[in-house]
N, C-alpha and C positions, 0 to 999 in steps of 0.2 A: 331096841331103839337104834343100833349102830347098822344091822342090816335093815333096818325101814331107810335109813340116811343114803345108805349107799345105793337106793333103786333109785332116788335121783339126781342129776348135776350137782356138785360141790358148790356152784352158785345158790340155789334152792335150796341144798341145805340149812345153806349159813343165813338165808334172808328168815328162813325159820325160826332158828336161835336167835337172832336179831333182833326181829318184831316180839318175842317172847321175855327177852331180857330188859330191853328196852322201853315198849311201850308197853305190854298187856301186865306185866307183872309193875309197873308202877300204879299202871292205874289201878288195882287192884288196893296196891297201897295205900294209895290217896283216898282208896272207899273203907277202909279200914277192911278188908278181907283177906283171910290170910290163906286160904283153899284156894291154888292157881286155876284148878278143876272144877271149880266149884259145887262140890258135889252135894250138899246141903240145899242147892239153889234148883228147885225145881221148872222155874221159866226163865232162863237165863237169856232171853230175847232183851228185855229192858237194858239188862248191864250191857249186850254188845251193841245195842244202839246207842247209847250213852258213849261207848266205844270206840263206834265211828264215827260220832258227832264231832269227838275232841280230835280222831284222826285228821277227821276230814278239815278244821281251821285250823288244824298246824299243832294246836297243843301237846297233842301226845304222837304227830308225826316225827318219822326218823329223824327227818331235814328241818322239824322245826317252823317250817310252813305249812300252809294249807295245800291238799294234796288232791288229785281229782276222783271222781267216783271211780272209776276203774282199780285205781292205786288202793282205795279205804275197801274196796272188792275182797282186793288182791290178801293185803294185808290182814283180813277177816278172814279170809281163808287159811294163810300161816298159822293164826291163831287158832281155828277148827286143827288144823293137822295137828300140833303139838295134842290137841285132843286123841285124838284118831289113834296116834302111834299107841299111848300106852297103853290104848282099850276103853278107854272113855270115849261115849256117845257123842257124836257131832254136836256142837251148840247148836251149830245156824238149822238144823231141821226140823221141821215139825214134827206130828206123830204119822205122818201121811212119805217121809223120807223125801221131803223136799224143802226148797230154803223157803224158811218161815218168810208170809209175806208182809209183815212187820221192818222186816229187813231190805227186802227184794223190793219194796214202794220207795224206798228211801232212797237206794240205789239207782234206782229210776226216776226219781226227781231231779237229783243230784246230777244225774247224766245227760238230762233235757237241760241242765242249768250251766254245763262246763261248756267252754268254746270246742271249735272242732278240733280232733287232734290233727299235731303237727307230723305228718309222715313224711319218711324217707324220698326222698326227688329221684329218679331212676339217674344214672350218670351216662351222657351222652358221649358215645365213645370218643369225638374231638378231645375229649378232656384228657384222658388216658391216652391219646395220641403226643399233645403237649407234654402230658409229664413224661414219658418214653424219649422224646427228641429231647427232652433237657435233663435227662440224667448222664450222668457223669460216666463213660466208658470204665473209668477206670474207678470208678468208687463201687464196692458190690452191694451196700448197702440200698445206693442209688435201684440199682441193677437189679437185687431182690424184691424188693420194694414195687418196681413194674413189671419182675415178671409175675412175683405171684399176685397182683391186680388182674394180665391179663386170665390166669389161670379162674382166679375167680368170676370175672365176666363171663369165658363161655362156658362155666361148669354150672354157673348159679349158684356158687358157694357162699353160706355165711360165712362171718366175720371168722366164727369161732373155728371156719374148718379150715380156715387159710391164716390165720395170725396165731399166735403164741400168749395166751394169758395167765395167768398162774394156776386156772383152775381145768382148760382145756385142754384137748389131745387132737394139734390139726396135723394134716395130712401128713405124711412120710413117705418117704422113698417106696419104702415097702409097699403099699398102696395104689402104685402106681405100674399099669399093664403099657406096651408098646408094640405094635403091631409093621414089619414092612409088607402090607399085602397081607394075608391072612399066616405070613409066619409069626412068630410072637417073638420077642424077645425078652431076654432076662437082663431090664435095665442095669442091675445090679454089677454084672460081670461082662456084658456084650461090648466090643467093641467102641468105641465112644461114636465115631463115625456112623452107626448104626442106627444111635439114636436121633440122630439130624438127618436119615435118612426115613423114621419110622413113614406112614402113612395116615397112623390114627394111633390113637390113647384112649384111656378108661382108669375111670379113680374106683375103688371098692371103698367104699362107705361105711365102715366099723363101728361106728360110734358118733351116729346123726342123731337131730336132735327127733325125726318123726319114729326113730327105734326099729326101724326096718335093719337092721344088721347084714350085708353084706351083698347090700344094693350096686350096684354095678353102674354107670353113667360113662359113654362114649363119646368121642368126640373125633372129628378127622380135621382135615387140613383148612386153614381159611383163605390160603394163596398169599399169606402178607408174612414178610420172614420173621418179622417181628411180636405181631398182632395174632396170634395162633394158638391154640390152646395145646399141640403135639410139639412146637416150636418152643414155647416159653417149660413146657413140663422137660423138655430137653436140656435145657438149659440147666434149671436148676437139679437135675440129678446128675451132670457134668458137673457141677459145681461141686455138688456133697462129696462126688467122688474123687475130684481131687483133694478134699481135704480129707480123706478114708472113713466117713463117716459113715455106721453102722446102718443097720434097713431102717430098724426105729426116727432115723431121726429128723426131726421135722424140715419139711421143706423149703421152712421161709427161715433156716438158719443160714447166717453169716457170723464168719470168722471175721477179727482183726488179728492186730499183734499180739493183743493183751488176751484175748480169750471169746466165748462162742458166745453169740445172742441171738433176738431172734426178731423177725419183723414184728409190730403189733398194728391193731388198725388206728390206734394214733397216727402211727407212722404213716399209712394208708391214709388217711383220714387228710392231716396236713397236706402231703403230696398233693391229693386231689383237688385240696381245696385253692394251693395255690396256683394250681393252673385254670381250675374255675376263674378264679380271679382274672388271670390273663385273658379269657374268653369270653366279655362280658354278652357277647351278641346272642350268645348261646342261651339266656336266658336262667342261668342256673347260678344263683348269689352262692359264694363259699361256704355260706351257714347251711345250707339246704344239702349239703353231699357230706358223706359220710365214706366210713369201709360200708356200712350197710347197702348204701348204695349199689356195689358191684353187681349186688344179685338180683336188683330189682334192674337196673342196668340192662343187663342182659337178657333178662325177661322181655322188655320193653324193646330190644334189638330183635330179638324172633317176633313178637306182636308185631312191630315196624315192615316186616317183612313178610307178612302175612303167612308166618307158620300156625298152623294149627293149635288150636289150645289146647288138645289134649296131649299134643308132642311137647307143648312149652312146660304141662305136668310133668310128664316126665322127667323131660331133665331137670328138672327145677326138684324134684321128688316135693308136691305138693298133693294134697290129699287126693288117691286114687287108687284102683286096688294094686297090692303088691306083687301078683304074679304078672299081671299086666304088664307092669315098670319093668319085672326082671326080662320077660321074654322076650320087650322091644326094644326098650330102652338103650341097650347096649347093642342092638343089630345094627351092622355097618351102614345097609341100603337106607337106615333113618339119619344116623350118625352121621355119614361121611359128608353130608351137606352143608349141616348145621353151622358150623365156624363161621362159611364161606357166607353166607346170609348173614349173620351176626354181625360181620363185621364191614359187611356193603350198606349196612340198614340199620348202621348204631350212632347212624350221624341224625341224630333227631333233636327237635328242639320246644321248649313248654312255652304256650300261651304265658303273657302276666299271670299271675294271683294263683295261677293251676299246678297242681302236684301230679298227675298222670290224666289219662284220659281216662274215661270212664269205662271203655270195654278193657282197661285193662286192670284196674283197681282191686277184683277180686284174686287174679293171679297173683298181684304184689302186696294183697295183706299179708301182715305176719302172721 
């Protein structure tokens, strides 16, 4: 059980043990059954629709509301896995090894009947321009805070590779390649000067969420001293190193007097949202942007700019084959452009009522 746990996210885990503790093993109670397996129960199709019924109006939901079909999905699947792990047979499948369609009608009623989801709103680089001109020189907090935003807009990084949460492991120094021209440099010990002279960068990906291990993403200059994804990775490994911080450690760490923290996308999150607010033209409400936003963000500044979808794969590392991503993905002749587009072509602005356009929708699903 402790090696099934650790093939995925510590998040995933724990949503496992939660729905299991929580809800599947009360209801269970409430039906007087005391086998969480039910192993005596030859169609066990009735009890997990019974299951999701109470999920789905709230009764036996985490939050205690009604929850959408995706979520009552999601959380019938938590339930199969605690099966799964200890050798127990799937509930949810038939004798044919697919989801009984007892279940799968219900799910799709359910799904014709929820409003549409609410997605992430791509962030128009104005916004990350304002919170840049109003952070405080002299606060690093401020300082962190916008550089690893812009790091995440031109890498396409999620939250979890650029913020600090109790359960993630984002970027680190170590991570991090620096190129002047085709020499390399060893951020770690080069010169400081060296690294405000690089020409192009690349993060090595150890631990993403598509499992590709040691994916590679390039990136060159965007012409903006600030706004640059080799620019702001300079920065903050200038920063770690003057405070002597080791390779491991995270990027979006800031010191005070009292002791070491780390950005998180709250922090992200608020920033953005308040300079949303300062920018009402732009069409983008505060509630609508998130940290999640940075990576759809930047997708939406290469689509803007009429990069290629299969390059926007790329960097974006969105489903495509893996030798592909390795071989190109990091070559400079693709690379060294990118920024420089990104950030001429991320002043873009949404229709009322609209959340991206529609040729661009499938590259910014989650």
């Amino acid at each position: 059980m402790h090696t099934s746990r650790t093939a995925v996210s510590p998040d995933r885990a724990r949503a496992v043990t939660t729905v299991w503790k929580y809800c599947w093993l009360p209801f269970l109670s409430q039906n007087g059954i005391t086998d969480p397996f039910l192993t005596g129960v030859r169609d066990k199709i009735p009890l997990l629709r019974v299951f999701a019924i109470r999920l789905r109006d709230g009764r036996l939901s985490r939050g205690g509301k009604p929850i959408r079909a995706a979520h009552v999905r999601d959380e019938i699947f938590r339930v199969a896995q605690a099966f799964t792990r200890v050798g127990a047979p799937d509930p949810r499948f038939d004798c044919f090894g697919q989801i009984d369609s007892r279940l799968s009608t219900l799910y799709t009623a359910w799904t014709k009947m929820d409003p549409a989801p609410r997605r992430v709103k791509p962030l128009p680089l104005p916004i990350l321009h304002h919170a840049a001109q109003h952070a405080a020189p002299t606060n690093p907090t401020q300082i962190a805070i916008v550089d690893m935003a812009w790091i995440a807009v031109f890498y396409l990084l999620r939250p979890g590779e650029y913020c600090k949460s109790a359960d993630n492991a984002p970027l680190t120094a170590g991570s991090i390649k620096m190129l002047i021209g085709n020499r390399p440099l060893d951020v770690l010990t080069c010169p400081i000067p060296d690294l405000f002279r690089a020409t192009s960068s690349s993060i090595t990906f150890d631990t993403q969420k598509n499992r590709n291990r040691g994916e590679i993403i390039a990136q060159g200059l965007s012409g903006h001293p600030r706004a640059c994804p080799t620019k702001a990775l300079a920065r903050r490994i200038q920063y770690l190193r003057l405070h002597r911080a080791a390779p491991g450690t995270p990027l979006c760490s800031v010191w005070n007097t009292q002791h070491q923290f780390h950005v998180t996308s709250d922090m992200i999150t608020k920033t953005l949202q308040t300079s949303a607010a300062a920018l009402p033209h732009l069409g983008i409400a505060p509630a609508d942007i998130s940290a999640r936003s940075m990576r759809a963000g930047g997708a939406m500044a290469l689509l803007c700019g009429r990069i290629d979808a299969d390059v926007i794969k790329l960097v974006g590392r969105w489903k495509s084959d893996a030798m592909f991503r390795y071989l190109h993905a990091q070559a400079l002749p693709i690379a060294k452009d990118l920024a420089r587009t990104m950030l001429h072509h991320g002043n873009f602005t949404l229709a009322p009522g609209t959340d991206t356009p529609a040729a661009a929708a499938s590259l910014l699903a989650p």
